[in-house]
Biopython code that builds the backbone (N, CA, C, O; Angstrom):
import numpy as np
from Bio.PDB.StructureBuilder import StructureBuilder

atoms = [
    (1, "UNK", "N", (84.908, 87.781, 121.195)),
    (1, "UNK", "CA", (85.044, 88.128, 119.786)),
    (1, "UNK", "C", (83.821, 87.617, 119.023)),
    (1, "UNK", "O", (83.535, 86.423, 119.119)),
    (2, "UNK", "N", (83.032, 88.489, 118.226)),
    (2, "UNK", "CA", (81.817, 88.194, 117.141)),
    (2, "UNK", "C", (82.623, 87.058, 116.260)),
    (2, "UNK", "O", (83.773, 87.191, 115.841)),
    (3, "UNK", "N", (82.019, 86.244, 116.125)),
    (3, "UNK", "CA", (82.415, 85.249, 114.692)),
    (3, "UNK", "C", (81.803, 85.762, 113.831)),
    (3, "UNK", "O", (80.627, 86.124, 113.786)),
    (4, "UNK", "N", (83.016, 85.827, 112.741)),
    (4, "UNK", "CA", (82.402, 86.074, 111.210)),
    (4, "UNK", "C", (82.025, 84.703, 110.671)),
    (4, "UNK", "O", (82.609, 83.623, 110.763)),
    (5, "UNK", "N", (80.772, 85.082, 110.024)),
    (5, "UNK", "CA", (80.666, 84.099, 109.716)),
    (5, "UNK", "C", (80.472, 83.739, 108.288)),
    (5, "UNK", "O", (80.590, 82.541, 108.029)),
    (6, "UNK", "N", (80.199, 84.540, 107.326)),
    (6, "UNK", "CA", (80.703, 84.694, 106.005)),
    (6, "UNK", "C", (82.018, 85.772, 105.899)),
    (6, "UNK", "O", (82.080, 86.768, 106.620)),
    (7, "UNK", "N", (82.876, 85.485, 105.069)),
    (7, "UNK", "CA", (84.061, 86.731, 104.318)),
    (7, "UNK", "C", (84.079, 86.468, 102.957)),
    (7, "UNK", "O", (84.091, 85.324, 102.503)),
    (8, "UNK", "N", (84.082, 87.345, 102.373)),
    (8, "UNK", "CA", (83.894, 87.592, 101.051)),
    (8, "UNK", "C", (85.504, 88.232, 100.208)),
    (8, "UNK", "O", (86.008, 89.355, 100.235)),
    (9, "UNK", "N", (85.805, 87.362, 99.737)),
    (9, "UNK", "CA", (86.996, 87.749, 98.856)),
    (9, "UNK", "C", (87.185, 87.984, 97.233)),
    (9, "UNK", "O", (86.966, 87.098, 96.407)),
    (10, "UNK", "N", (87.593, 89.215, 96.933)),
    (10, "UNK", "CA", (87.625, 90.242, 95.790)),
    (10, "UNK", "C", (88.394, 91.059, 95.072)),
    (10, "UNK", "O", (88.958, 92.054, 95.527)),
    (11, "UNK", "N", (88.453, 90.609, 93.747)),
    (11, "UNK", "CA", (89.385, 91.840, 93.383)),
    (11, "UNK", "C", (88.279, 93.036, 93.464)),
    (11, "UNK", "O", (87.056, 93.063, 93.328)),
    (12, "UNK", "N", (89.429, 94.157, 93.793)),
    (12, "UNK", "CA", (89.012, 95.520, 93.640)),
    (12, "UNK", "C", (87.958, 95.711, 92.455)),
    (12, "UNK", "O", (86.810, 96.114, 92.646)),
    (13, "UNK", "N", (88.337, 95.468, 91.556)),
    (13, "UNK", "CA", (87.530, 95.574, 90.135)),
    (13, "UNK", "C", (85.818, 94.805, 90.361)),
    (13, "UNK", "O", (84.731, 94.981, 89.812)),
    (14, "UNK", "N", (86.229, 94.077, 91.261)),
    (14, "UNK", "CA", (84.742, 93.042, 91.109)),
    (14, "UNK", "C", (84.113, 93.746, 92.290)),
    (14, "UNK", "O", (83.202, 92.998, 92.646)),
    (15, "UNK", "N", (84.143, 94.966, 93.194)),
    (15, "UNK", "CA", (83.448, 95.436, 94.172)),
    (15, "UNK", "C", (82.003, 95.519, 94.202)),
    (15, "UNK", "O", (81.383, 95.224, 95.224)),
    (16, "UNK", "N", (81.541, 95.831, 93.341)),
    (16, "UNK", "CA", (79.928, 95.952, 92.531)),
    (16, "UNK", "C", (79.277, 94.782, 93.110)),
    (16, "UNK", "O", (78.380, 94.697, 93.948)),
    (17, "UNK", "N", (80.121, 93.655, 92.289)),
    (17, "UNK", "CA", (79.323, 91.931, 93.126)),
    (17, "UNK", "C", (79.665, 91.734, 94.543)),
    (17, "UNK", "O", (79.107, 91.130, 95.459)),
    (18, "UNK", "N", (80.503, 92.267, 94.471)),
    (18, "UNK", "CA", (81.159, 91.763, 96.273)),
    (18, "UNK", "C", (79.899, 91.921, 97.418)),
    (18, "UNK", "O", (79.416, 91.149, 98.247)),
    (19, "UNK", "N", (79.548, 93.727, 96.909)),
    (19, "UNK", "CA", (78.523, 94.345, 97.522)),
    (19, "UNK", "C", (77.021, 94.102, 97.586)),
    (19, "UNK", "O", (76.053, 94.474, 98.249)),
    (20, "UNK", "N", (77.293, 93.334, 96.622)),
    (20, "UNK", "CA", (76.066, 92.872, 95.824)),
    (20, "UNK", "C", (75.725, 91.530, 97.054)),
    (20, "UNK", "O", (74.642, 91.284, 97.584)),
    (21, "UNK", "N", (76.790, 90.959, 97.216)),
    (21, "UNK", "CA", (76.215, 89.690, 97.566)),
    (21, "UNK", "C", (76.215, 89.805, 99.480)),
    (21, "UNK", "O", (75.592, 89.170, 100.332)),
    (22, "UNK", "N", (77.109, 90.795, 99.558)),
    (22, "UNK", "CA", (77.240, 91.010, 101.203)),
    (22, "UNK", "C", (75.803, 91.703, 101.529)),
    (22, "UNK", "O", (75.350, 91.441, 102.644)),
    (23, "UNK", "N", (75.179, 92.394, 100.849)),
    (23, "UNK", "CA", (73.940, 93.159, 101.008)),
    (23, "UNK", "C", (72.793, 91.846, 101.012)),
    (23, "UNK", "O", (71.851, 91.755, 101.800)),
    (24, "UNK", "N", (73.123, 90.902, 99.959)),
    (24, "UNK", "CA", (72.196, 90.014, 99.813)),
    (24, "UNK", "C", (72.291, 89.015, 101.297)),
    (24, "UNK", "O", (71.164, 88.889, 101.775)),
    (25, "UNK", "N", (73.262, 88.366, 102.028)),
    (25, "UNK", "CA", (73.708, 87.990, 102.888)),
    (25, "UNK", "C", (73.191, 88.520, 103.856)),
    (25, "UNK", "O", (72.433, 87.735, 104.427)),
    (26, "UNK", "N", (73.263, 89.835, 104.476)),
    (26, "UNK", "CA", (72.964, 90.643, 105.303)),
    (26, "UNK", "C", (71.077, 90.835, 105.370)),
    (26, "UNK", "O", (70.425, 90.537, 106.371)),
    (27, "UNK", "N", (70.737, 91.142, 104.649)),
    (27, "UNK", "CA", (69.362, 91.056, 104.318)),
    (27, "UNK", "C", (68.232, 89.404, 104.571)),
    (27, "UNK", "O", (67.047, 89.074, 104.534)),
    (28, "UNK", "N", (69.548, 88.829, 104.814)),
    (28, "UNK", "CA", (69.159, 87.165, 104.669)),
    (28, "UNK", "C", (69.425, 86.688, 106.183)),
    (28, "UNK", "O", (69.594, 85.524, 106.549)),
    (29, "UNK", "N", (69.426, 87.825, 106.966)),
    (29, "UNK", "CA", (70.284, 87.402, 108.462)),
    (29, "UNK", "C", (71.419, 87.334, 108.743)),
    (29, "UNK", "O", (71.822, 87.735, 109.835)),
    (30, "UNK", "N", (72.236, 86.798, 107.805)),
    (30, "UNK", "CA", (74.028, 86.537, 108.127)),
    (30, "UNK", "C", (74.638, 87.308, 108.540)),
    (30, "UNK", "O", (74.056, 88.378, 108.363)),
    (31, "UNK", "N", (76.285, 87.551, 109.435)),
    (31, "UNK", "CA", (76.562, 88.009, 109.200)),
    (31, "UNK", "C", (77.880, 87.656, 108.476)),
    (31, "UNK", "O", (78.748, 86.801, 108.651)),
    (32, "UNK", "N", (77.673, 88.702, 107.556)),
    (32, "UNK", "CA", (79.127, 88.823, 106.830)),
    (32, "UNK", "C", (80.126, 89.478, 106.716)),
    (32, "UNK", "O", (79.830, 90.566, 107.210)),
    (33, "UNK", "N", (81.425, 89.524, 106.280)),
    (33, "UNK", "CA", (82.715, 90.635, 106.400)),
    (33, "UNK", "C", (82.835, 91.189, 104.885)),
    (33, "UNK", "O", (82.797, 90.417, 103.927)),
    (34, "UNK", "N", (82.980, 92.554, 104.749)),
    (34, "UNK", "CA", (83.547, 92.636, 103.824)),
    (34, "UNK", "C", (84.683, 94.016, 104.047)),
    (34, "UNK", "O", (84.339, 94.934, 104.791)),
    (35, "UNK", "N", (85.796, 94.048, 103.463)),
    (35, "UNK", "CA", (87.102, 95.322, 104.145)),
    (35, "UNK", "C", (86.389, 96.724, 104.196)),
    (35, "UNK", "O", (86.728, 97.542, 105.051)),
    (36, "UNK", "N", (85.191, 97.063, 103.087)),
    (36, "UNK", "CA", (85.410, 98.518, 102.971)),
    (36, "UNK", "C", (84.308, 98.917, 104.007)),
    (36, "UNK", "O", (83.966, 100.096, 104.100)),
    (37, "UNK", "N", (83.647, 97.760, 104.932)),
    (37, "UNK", "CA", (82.393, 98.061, 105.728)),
    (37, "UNK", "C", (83.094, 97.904, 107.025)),
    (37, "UNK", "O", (82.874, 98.850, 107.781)),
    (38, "UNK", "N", (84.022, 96.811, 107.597)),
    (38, "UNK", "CA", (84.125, 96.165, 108.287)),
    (38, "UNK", "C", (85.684, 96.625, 108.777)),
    (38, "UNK", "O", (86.169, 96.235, 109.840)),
    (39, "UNK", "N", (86.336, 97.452, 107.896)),
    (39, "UNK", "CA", (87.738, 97.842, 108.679)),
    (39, "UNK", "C", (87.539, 99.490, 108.665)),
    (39, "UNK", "O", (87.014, 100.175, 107.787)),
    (40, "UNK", "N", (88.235, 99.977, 110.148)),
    (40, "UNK", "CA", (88.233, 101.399, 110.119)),
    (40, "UNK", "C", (89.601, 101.873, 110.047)),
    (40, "UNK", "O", (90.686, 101.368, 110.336)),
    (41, "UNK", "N", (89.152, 103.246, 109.471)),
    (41, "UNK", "CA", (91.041, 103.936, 109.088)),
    (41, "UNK", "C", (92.245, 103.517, 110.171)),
    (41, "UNK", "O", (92.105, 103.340, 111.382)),
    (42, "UNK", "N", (93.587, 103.400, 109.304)),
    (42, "UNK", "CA", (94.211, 103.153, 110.456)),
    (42, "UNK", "C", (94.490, 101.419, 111.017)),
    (42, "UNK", "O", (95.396, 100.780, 111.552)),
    (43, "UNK", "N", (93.190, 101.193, 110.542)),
    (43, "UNK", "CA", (93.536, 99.223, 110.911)),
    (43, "UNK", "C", (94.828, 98.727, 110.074)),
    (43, "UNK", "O", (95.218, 99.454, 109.161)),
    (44, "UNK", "N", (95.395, 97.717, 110.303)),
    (44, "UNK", "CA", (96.334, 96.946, 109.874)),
    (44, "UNK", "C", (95.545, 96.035, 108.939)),
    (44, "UNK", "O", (94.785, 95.186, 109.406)),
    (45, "UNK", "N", (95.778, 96.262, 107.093)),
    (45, "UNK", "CA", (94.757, 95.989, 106.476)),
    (45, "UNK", "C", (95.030, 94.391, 106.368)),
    (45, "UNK", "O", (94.157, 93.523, 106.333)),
    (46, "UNK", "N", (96.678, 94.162, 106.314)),
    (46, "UNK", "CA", (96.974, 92.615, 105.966)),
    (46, "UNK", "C", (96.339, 91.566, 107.425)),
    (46, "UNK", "O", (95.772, 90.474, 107.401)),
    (47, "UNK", "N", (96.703, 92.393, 108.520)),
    (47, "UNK", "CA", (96.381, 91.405, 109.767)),
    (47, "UNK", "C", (94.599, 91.172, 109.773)),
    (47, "UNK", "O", (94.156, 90.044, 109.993)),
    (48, "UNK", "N", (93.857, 92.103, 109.566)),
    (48, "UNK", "CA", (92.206, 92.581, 109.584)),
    (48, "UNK", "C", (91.563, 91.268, 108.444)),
    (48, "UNK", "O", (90.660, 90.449, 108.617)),
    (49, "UNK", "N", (92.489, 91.521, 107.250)),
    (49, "UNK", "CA", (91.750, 90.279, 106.313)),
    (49, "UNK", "C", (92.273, 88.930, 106.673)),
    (49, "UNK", "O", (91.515, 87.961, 106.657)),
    (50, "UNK", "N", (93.474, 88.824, 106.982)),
    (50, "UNK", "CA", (94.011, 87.685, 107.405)),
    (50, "UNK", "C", (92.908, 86.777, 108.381)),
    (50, "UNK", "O", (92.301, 85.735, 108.136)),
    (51, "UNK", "N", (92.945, 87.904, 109.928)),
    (51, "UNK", "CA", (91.715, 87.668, 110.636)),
    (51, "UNK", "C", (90.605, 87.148, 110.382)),
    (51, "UNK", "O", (90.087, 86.139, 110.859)),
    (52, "UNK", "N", (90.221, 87.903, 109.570)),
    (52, "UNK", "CA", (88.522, 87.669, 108.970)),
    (52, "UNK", "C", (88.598, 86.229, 108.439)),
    (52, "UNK", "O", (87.813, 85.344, 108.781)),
    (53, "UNK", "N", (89.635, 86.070, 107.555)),
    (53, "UNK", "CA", (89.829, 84.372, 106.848)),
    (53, "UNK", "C", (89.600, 83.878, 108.026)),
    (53, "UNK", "O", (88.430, 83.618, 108.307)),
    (54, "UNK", "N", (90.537, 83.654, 108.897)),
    (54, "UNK", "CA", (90.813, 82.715, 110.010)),
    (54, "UNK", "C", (89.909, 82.346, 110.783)),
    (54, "UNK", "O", (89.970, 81.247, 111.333)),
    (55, "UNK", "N", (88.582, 83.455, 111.034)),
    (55, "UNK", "CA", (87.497, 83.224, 112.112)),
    (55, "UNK", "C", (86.244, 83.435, 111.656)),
    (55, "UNK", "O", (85.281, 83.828, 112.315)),
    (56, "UNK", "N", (86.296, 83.086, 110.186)),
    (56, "UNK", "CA", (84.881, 82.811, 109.440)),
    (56, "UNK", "C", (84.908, 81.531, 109.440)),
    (56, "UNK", "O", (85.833, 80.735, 109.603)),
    (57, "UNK", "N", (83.825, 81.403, 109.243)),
    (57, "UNK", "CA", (82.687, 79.985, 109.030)),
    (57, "UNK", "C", (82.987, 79.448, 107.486)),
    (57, "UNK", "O", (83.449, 78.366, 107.123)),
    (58, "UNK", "N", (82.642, 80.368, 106.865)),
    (58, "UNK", "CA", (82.984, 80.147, 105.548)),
    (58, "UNK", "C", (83.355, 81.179, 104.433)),
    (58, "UNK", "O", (82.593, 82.140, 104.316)),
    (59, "UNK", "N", (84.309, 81.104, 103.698)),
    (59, "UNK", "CA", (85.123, 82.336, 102.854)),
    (59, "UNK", "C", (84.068, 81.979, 101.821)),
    (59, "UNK", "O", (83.464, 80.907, 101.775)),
    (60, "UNK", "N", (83.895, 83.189, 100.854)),
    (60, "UNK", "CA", (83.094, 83.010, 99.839)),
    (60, "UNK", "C", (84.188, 83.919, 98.680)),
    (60, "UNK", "O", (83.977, 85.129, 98.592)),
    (61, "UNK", "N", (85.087, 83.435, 98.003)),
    (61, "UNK", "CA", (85.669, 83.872, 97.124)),
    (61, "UNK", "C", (85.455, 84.097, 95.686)),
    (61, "UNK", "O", (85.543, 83.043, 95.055)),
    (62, "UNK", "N", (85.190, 85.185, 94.928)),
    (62, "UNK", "CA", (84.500, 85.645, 93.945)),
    (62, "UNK", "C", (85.629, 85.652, 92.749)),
    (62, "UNK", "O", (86.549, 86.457, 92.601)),
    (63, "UNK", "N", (85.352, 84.735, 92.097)),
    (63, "UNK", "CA", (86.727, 84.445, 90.630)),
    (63, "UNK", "C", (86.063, 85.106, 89.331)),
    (63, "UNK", "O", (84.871, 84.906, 89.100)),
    (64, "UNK", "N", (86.701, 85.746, 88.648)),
    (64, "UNK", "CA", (86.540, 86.632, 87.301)),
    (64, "UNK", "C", (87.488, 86.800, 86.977)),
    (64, "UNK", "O", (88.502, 86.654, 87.660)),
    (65, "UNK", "N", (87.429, 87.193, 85.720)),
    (65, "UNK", "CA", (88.631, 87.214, 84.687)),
    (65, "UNK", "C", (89.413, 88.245, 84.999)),
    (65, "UNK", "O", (90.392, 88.231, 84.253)),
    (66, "UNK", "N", (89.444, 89.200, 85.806)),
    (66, "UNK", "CA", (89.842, 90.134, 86.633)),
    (66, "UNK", "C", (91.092, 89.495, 87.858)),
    (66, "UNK", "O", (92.230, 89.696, 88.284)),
    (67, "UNK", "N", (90.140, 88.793, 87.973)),
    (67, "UNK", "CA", (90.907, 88.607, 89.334)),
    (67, "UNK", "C", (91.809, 86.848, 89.435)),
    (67, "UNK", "O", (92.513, 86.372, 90.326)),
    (68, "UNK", "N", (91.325, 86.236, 87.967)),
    (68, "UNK", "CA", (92.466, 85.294, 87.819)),
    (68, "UNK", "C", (93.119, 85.623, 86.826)),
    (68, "UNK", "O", (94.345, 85.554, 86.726)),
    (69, "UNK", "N", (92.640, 85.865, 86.312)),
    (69, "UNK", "CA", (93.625, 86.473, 84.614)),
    (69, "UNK", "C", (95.279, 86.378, 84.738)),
    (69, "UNK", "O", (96.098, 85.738, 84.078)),
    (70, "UNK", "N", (95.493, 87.710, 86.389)),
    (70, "UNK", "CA", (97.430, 87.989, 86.567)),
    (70, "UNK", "C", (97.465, 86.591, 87.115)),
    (70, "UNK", "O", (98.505, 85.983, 86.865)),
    (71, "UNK", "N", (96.752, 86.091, 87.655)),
    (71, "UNK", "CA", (97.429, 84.694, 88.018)),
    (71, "UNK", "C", (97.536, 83.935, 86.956)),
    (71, "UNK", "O", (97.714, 82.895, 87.589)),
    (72, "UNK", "N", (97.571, 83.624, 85.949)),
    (72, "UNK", "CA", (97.644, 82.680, 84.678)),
    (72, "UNK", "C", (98.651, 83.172, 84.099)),
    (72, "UNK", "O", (99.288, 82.405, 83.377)),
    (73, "UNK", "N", (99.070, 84.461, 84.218)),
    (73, "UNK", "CA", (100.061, 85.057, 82.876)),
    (73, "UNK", "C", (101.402, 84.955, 83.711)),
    (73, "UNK", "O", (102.496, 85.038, 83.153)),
    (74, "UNK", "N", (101.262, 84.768, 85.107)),
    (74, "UNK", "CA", (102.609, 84.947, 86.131)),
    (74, "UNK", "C", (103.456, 83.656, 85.788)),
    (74, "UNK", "O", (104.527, 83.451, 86.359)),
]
sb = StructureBuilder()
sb.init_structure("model")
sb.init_model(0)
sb.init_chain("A")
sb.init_seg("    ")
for serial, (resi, resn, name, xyz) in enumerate(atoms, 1):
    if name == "N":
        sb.init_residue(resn, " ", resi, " ")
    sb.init_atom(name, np.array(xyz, "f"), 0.0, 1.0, " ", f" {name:<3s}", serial, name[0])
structure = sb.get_structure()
């Protein structure tokens, strides 16, 4: 099995940076995960990201007002 070795976590809304920074990563040697490059139709999307957490090196999780906001109001 390839080790991931960056994963990148995102709200939907924040895809722009996500891409932004996996391109930057990639360009820099790394490799990194991100779902819309790295899973094909048909994968099991919860087990695939789960995965990716579990056998990266390091998660790189991307926080915006997007993507904590529903968590504050819950």
């Amino acid at each position: 099995m390839v080790k991931k070795i960056w994963s990148i976590s995102y709200a939907r809304e924040d895809f722009d940076v996500a891409l932004r920074l996996y391109n930057e990563l990639k360009n820099a040697g790394l490799t990194a995960w991100l779902d819309k490059y790295k899973m094909l139709p048909g994968q099991n999307w919860g087990y695939e990201i789960q995965d990716a957490l579990e056998h990266s090196r390091y998660i790189i999780p991307l926080f915006s007002s997007t993507s904590v906001l529903p968590l504050c109001v819950q």
